[in-house]
C-alpha positions in Angstrom: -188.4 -100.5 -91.0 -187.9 -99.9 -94.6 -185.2 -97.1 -94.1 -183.5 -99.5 -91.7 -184.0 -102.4 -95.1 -182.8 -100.0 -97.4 -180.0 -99.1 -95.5 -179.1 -102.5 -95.2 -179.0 -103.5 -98.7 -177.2 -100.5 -99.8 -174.1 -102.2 -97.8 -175.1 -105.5 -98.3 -173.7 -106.0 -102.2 -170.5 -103.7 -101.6 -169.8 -105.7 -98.4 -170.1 -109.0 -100.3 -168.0 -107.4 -103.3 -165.3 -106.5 -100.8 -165.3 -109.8 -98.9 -164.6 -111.6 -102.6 -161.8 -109.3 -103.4 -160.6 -109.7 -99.6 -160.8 -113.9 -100.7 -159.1 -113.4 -103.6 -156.4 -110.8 -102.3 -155.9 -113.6 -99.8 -155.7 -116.4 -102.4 -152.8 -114.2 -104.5 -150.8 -113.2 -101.1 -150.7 -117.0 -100.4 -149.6 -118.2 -103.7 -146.9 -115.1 -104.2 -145.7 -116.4 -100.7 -146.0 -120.0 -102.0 -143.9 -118.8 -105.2 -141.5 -117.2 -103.2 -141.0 -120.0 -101.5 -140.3 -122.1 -104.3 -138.1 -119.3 -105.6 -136.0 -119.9 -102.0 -135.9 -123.7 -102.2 -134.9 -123.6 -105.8 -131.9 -121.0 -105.0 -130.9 -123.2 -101.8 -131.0 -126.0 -104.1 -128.9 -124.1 -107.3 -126.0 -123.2 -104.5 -126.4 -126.5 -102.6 -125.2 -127.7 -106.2 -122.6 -125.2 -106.4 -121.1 -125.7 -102.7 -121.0 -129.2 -103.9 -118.9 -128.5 -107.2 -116.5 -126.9 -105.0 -116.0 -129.8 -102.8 -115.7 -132.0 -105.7 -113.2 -129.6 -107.1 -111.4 -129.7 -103.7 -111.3 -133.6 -103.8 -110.4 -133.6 -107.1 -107.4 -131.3 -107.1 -106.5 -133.0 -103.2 -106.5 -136.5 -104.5 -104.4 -135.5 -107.2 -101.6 -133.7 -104.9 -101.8 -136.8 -102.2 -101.1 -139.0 -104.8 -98.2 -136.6 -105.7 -97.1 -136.0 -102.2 -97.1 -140.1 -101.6 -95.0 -140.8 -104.6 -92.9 -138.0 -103.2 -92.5 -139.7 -99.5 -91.8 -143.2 -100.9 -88.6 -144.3 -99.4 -85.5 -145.7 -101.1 -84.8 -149.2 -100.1 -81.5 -148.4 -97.8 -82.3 -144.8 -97.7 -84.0 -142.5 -94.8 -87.5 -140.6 -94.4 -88.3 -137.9 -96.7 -85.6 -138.4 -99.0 -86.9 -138.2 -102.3 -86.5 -140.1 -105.5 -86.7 -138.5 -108.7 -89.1 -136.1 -108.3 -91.2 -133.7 -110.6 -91.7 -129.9 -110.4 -95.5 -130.6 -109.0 -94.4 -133.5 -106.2 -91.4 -131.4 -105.5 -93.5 -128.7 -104.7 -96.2 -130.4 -102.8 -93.2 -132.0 -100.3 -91.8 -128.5 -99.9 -95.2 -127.7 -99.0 -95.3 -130.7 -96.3 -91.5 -129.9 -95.2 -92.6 -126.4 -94.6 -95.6 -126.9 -92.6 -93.7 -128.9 -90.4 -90.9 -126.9 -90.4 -93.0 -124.0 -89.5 -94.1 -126.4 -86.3 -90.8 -126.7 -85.4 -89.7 -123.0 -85.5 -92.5 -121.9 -83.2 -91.2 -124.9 -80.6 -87.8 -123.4 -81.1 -88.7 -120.3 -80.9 -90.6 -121.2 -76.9 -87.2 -122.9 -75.9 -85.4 -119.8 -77.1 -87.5 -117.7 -75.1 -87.3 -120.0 -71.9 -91.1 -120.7 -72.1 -90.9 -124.8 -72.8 -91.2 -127.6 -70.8 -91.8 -131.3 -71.9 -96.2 -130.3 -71.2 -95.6 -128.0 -73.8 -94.2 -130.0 -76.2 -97.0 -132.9 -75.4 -99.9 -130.5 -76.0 -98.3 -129.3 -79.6 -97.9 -132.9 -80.6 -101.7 -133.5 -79.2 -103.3 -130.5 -81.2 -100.7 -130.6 -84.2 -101.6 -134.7 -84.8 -97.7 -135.7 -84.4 -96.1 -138.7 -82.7 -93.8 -137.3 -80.6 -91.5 -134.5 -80.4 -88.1 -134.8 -79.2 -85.5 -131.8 -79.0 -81.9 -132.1 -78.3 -79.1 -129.8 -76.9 -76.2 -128.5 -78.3 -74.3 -131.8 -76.8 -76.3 -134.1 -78.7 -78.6 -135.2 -75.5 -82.6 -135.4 -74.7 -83.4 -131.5 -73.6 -87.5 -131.9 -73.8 -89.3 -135.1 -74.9 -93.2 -135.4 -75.2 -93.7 -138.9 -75.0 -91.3 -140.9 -72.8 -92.7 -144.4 -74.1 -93.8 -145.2 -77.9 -95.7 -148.2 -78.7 -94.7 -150.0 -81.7 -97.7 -151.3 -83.4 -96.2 -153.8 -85.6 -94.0 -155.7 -82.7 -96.5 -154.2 -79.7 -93.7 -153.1 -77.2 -93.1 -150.2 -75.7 -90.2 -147.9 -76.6 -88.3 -146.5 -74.1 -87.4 -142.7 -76.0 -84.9 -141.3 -73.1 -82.4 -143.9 -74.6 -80.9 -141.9 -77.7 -80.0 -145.3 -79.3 -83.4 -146.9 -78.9 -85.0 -143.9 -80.8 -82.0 -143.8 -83.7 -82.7 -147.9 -83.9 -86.5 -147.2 -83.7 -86.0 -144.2 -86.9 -84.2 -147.2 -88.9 -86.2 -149.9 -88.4 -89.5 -148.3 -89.1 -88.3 -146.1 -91.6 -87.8 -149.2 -94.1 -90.6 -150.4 -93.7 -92.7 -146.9 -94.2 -94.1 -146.8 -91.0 -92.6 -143.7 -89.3 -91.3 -140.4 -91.0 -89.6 -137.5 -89.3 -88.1 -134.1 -89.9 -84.6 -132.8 -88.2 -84.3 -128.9 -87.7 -81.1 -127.6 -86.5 -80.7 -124.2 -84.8 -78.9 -121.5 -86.7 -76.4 -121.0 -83.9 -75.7 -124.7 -83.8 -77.2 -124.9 -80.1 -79.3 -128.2 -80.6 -82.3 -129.2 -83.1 -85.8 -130.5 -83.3 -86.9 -134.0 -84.3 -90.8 -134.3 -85.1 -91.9 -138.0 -85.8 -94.8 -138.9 -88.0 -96.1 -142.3 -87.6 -97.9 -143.6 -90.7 -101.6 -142.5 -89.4 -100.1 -139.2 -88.6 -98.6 -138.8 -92.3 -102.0 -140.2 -93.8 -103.2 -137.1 -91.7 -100.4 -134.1 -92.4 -100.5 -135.3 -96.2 -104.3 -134.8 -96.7 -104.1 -131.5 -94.7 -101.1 -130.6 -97.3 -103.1 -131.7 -100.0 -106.0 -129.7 -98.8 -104.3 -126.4 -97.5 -103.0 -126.5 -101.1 -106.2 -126.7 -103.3 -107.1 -124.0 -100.5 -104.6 -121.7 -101.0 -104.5 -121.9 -105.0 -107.7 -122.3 -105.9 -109.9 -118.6 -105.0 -113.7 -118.8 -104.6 -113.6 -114.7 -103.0 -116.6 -113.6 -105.3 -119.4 -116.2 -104.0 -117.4 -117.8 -101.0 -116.8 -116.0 -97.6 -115.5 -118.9 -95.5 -114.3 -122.4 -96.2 -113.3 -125.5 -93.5 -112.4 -128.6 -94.0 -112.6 -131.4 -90.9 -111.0 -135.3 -91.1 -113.0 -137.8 -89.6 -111.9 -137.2 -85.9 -112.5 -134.1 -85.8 -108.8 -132.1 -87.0 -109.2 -129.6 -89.1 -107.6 -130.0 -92.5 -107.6 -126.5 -93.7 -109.5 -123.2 -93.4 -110.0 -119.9 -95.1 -111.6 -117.1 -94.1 -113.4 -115.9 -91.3 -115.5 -119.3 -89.7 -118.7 -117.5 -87.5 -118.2 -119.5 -84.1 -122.4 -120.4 -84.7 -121.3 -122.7 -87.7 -118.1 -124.2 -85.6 -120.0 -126.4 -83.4 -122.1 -128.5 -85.9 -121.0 -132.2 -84.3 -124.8 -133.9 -84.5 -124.7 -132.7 -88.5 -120.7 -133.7 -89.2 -121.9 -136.9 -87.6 -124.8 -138.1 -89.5 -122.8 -136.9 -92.6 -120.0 -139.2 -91.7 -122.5 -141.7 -91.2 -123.6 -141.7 -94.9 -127.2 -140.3 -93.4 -127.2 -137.0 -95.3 -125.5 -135.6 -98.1 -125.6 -132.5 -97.8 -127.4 -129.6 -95.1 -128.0 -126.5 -95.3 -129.1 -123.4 -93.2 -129.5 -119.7 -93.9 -127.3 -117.5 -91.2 -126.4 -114.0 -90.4 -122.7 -113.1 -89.6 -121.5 -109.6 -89.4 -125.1 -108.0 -90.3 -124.4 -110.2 -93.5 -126.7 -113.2 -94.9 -125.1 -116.5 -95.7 -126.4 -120.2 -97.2 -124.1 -122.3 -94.6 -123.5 -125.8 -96.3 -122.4 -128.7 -94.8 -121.0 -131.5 -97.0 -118.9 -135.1 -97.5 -115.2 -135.3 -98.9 -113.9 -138.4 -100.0 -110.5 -138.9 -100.7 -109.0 -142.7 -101.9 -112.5 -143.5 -102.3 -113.8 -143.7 -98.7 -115.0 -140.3 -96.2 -112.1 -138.2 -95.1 -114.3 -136.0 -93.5 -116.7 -133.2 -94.3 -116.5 -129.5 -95.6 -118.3 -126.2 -93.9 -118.6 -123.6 -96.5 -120.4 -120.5 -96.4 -121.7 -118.7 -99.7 -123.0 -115.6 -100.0 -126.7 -114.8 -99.8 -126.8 -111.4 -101.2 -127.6 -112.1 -105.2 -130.2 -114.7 -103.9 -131.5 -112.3 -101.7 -131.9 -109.6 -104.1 -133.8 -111.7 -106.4 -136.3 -112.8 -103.8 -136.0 -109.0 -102.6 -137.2 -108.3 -106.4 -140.1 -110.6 -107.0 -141.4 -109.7 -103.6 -141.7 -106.2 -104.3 -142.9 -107.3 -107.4 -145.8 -108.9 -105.6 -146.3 -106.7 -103.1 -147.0 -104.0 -106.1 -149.5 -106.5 -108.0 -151.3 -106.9 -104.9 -151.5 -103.6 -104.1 -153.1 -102.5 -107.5 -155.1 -105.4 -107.6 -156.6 -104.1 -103.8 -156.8 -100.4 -105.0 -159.0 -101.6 -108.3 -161.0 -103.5 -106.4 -161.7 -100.3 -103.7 -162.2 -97.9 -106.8 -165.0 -100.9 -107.8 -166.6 -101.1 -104.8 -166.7 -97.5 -104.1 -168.0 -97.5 -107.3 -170.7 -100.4 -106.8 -171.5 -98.7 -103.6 -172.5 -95.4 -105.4 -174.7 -97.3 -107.8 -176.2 -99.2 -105.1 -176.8 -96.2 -103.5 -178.4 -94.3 -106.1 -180.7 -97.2 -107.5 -182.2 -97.8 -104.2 -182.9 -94.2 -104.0 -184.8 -94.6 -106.9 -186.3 -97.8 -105.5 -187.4 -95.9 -102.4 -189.1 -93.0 -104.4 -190.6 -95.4 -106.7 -192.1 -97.0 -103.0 -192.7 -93.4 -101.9 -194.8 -92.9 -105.4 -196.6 -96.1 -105.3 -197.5 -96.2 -101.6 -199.0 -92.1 -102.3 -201.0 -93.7 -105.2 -202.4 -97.0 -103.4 -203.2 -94.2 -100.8 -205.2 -91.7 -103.4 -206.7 -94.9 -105.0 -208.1 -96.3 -101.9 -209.4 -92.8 -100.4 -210.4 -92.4 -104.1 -212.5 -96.0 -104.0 -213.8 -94.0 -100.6 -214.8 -90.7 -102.4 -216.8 -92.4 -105.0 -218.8 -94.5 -102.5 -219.4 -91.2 -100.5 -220.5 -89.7 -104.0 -222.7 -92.2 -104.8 -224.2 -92.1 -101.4 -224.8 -88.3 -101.7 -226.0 -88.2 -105.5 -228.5 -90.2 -104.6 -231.3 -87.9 -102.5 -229.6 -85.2 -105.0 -231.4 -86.8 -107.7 -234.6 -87.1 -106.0 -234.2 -84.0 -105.0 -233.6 -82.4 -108.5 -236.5 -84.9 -110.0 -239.1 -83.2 -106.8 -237.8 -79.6 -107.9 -239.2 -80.4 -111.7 -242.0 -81.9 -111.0 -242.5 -79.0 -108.4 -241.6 -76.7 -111.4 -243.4 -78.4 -114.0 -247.0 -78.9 -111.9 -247.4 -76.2 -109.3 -246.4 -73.2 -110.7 -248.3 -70.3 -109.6 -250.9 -68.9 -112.0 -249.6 -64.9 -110.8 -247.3 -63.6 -113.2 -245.1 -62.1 -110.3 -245.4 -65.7 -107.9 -244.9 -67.3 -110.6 -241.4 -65.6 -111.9 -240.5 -65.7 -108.1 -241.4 -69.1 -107.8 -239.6 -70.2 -111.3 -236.2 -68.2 -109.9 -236.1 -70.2 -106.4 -237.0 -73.4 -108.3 -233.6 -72.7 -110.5 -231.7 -71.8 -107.4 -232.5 -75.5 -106.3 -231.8 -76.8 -109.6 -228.1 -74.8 -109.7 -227.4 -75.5 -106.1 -228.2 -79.0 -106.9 -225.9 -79.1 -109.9 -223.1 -77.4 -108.3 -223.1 -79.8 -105.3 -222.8 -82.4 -108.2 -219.9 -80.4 -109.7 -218.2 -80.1 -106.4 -219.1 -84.1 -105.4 -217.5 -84.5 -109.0 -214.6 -82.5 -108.2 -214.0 -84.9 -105.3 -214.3 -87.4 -106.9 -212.1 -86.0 -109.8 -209.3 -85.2 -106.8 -208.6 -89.0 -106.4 -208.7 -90.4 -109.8 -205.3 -90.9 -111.3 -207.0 -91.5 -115.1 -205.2 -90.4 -118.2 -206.5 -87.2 -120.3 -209.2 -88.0 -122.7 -208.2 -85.8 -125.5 -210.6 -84.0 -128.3 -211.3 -81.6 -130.5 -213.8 -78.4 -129.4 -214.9 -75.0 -129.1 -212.9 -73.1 -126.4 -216.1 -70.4 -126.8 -218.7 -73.6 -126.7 -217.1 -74.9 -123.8 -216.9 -71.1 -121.8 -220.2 -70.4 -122.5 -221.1 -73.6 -120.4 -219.1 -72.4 -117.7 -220.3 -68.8 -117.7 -224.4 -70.7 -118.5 -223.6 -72.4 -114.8 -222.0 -69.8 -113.1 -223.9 -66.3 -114.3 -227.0 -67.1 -112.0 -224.6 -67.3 -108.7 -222.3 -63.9 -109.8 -225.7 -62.1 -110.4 -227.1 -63.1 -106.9 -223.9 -61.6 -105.8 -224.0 -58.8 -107.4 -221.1 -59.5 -109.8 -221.2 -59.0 -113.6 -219.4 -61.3 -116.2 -218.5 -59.7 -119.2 -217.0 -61.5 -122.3 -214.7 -60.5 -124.8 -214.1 -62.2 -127.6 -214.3 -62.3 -131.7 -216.4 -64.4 -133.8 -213.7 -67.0 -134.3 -214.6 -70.4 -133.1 -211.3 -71.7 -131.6 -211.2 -74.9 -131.7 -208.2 -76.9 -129.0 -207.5 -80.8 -128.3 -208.9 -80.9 -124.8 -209.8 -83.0 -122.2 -213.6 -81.2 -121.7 -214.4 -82.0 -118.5 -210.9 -81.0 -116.7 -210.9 -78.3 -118.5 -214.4 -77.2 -117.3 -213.3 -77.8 -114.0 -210.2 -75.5 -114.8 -212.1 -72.6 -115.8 -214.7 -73.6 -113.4 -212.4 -72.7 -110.3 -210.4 -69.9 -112.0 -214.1 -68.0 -112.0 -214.5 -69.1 -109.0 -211.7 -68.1 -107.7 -212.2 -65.0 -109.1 -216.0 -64.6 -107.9 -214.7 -65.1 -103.6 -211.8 -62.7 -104.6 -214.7 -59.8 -104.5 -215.9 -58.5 -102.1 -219.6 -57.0 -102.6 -220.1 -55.7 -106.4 -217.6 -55.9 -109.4 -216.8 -57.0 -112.8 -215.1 -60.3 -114.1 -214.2 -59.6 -117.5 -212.9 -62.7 -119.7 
């Protein structure tokens, strides 16, 4: 049981020592993971802010060529579409921008009917995707070749136009035109061999000059270094203008788009992957003429942000790791402590259990000496009285009765000796130290211990010089000492022989 104890409580402290650093290694892992996440939330938030200065520098620099681009479009009083007034250098470029767009329109349509690949479902599914009115094209005799709508409803008088009838659409281009409610464009084939004529109602210009406006700030304005895609969506879902490569995860975002058109949100974000590459996807509002135009998906790049998390990380993950190898080295250390003052414990246990043992069988050896000295006295005080009162009167009986009479007497004394010798054995006492004779205290020894050699036939012979020597001793152990060195010596002979000292 107490090896089992002992084991147990050698354990016990390094056990509790390494459950407090296992606490405490727990507690720093959770709040490095807790500042790590702050460090995440505050990035998201620092380029949440920065996706939103690039919107705001897209609506800035839109707004500013729309307003261009409508000042542009503004119609004489007697004159047609897209005929400009004076112009400046930045609205002239902006409506070469718009002209070109849908001049490039145009050219793909010609380029269909060139190839024999047009019919009039083509031309309504271009005008459907490409937000236009209609599209009409017309041979090289000046008649309808392809139409995409055969009606248009005017919304201003709210009849329907027949389009087959080339006068109804030439008095539908004038009639509108003044009043700014329908724009068109006019491209004539090279070889002379018919043209194009795409209409733009006044939604569909609000539309094609915001896309301008936007494809613009798109195209001038370079965000390569932090931005790796960019798309811009009106209201109903047209895309106003993209750049770069749009993951097909972030295209379908409608739930998102709709609560930010809804005012619900400001902004979202979400961290993808795309092409084994991190990115902060952001979605956010653009306002153009003070009211939603749509929203803006842009996707910056993660890496910097990634790195720096990558850095404190490690950074923790090295703390943490020293902080858990100091804390083994302590408890290894605490253990080996332990170890060693319990050993110590357990001897000290071992030592006092051996001396409750010799006191107690001590306690026992003085009650059996007690017992015993007791008919040795009365003994010793008969073989006086028989010495002192019964002597024999013969000279011979009596020096044979005097020598048996000191056998008693020295048998008596050395069963006292060895009874004290016993009793000697279980005493823990200290040594009772004085000054005396080394040759006082051997003659006692040699006084007691002459009358047993000589019955033995042994002779003790001294040798020595006058010099009292006098040693700090404890007399009787060292009686007891010299005692069972003669002794000793007397049962190492067999028959006759000499002890010299």
């Amino acid at each position: 049981m107490t090896y089992e104890k002992n084991t147990i409580q050698q354990y016990i402290i390094p056990l509790t020592a390494l459950l407090v650093m296992a606490v405490f290694v727990l507690l720093l892992l959770i709040m490095g993971f807790m500042d790590l996440r702050r460090l995440d939330r505050a990035l998201i938030g620092f380029m949440e802010n920065r996706g939103l200065d690039i919107v705001a520098t897209i609506e800035n620099v839109a707004q500013e060529d729309l307003n261009f681009l409508r000042r542009s479009l503004r119609e004489k009083q007697e004159g047609r579409q897209l005929t400009p007034i004076p112009l400046t250098d930045k609205e002239r470029s902006i409506q070469e921008f718009l002209v070109k767009s849908l001049a490039e329109v145009a050219r793909g349509i010609d380029l269909q009917w060139q190839e024999e690949h047009l019919a009039e479902e083509d031309l309504e599914s271009i005008a459907r995707k490409e937000n236009l009115s209609f599209i009409i094209i017309f041979d090289e005799r000046g008649e309808i070749a392809f139409q995409s709508i055969k009606k248009y409803h005017d919304p201003s008088t709210g009849e329907d136009i027949d389009l087959t009838n080339q006068k109804n659409i030439v008095g539908l281009f004038k009639r509108l035109g003044k009043r700014g409610d329908m724009g068109y464009i006019a491209l004539r084939r090279k070889d002379g061999g018919g043209s194009i004529i795409i209409a733009l109602d006044a939604e569909k210009l609000k539309y094609w000059s915001t896309k301008i406006a936007v494809e613009k700030v798109i195209s001038e304005v370079g965000w390569k270094e932090e931005l790796a895609y960019l798309v811009l969506m009106d209201r109903y879902g047209k895309k106003l203008g993209e750049d770069g490569d749009i993951p097909q995860k972030v295209r379908d975002a409608r739930i998102i788009s709709q609560d930010i058109l809804a005012e619900k949100i400001n902004i979202y974000s979400q961290k993808i992957l795309f092409n084994e590459k991190r990115f902060l996807d952001i979605l956010a509002p653009v306002r153009l003429d003070n009211e939603m135009a749509g929203y803006a998906r842009l996707g910056l790049k993660w890496d910097r942000a990634e790195g720096i998390i990558k850095e404190n990380r490690n950074r923790m993950i090295i703390s943490t790791g020293f902080i858990v190898l100091i804390g083994i080295f302590s408890i290894w250390t605490l253990y080996l402590y332990q170890r060693r003052h319990l050993a110590k414990m357990e001897e000290m246990g071992k030592r006092l259990q051996r001396a409750e043992k010799l006191s107690s069988m001590g306690q026992l050896a003085a009650g059996v000496a007690h017992e015993i000295r007791n008919p040795l006295n009365a003994i010793s005080m008969a073989s006086q009285r028989l010495q002192r009162e019964y002597s024999p009167g013969d000279a011979e009986e009596k020096e044979e009765f005097l020598r048996i009479t000191k056998i008693i007497r020295d048998e008596i004394r050395r069963l006292n000796e060895i009874i004290e010798e016993f009793v000697t054995f279980f005493r823990i006492r200290r040594l009772d130290l004085k000054v005396c004779s080394l040759e006082e205290i051997l003659g006692k020894i040699f006084g007691l211990m002459i009358e047993e050699a000589s019955t033995r036939g042994i002779t003790i012979k001294t040798v020595w010089g006058n010099n009292n020597i006098m040693v700090s001793m404890d007399e009787d152990k060292l009686k007891q000492a010299f005692y069972n060195i003669l002794k000793n010596a007397m049962e190492s002979i067999s028959g006759s022989g000499t002890i010299t000292v």
